[in-house]
C-alpha positions as CSV (number, residue, x, y, z in Angstrom):
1,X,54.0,174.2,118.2
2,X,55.7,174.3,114.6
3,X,56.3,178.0,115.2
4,X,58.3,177.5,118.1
5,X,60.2,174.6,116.2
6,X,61.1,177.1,113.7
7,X,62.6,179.8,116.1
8,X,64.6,177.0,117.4
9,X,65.6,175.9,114.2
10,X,67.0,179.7,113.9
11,X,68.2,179.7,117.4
12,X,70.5,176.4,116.0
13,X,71.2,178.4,113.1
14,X,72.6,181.3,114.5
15,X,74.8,179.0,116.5
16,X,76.4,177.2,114.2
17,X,77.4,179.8,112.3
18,X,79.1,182.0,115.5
19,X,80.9,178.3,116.1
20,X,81.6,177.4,112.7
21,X,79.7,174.6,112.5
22,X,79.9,173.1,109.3
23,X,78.2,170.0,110.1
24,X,74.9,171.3,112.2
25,X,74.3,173.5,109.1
26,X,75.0,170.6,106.5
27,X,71.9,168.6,108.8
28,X,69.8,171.9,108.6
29,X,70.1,172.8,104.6
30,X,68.2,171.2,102.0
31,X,70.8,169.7,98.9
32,X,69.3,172.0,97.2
33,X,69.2,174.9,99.0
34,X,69.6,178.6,97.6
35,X,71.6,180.6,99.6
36,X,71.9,184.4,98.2
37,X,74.3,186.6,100.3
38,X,73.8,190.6,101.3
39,X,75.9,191.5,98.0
40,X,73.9,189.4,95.7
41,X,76.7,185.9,95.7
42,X,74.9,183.1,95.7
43,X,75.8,179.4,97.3
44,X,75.3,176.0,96.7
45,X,75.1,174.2,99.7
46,X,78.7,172.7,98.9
47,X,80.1,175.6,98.3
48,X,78.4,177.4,101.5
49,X,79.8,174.4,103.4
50,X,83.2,174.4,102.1
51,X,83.6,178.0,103.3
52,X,82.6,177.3,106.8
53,X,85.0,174.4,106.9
54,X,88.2,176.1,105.0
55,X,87.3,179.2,107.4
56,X,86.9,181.6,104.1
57,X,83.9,182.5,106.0
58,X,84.1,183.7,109.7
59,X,81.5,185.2,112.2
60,X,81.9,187.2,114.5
61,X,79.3,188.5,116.2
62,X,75.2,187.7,115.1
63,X,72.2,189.9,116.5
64,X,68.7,189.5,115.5
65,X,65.6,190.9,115.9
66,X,62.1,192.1,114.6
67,X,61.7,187.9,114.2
68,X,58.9,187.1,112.9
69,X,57.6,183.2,111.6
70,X,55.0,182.2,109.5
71,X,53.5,178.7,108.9
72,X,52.0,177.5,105.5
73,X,51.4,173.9,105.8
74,X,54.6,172.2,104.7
75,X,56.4,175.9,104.1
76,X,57.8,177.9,106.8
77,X,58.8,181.7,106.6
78,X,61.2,183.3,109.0
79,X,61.9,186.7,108.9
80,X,64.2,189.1,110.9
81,X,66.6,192.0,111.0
82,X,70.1,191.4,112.1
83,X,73.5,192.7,112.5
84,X,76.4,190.5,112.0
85,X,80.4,190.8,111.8
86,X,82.3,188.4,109.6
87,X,85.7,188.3,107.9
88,X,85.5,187.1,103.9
89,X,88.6,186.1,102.4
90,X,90.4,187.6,104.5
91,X,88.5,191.0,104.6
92,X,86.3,191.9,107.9
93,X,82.8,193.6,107.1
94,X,79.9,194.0,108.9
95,X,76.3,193.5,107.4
96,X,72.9,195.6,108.6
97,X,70.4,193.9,106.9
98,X,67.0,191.9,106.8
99,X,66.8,187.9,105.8
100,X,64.5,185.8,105.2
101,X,64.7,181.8,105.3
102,X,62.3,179.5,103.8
103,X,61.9,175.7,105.7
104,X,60.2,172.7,103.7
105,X,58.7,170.3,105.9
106,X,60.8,167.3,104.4
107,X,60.7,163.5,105.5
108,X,59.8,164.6,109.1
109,X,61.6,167.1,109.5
110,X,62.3,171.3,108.6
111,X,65.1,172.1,106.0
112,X,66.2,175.4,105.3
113,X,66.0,175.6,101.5
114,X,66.5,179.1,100.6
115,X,68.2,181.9,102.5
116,X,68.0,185.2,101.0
117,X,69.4,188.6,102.8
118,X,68.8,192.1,102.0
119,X,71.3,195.3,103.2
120,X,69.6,198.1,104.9
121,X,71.3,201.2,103.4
């Protein structure tokens, strides 16, 4: 059961960010989430946010696979590969890479509190 919360957790995750959905991601992130990007930036949640909503951060397109979730009592892994478009400042790039999201099991609920990516070169 908590595994399939998880992938749809990511499933509302994925769509937020194709929609620019500021405030669905703002209800999934932990305050103090980490959020390190594919070229090493890192985030605050404020400033993750604040991108989304200024549209400094745009994407396009979002395909996943290889998913894979793993419960540890209060902790959740989820792991994948994807493919994503997005225009940065201004500048359109696309990412092949691998991610991995950590959920704490928080006051009755899942919050992402870390996102981490890694490019596949």
């Amino acid at each position: 059961m908590m595994k399939n919360e998880i992938l749809e957790l990511e499933q509302r995750w994925v769509s937020a960010l194709l929609q620019g959905d500021a405030d669905t991601l703002d209800q999934m992130y932990d305050e103090a989430i980490v959020y390190t990007h594919t070229n090493a930036t890192m985030d605050t949640k404020a400033s993750y946010l604040a991108k989304i909503r200024n549209r400094d951060l745009v994407y396009h397109t979002l395909e996943r696979s290889e998913i894979d979730v793993r419960i540890f009592g209060a902790t959740a892994l989820a792991a994948c590969r994807w493919v994503q478009t997005s225009t940065s400042g201004g500048v359109f790039f696309e990412v092949n890479a691998r991610y991995l999201h950590v959920y704490a099991y928080v006051d009755g609920r899942w919050l992402m509190v870390a996102h981490q990516s890694t490019k596949i070169v």
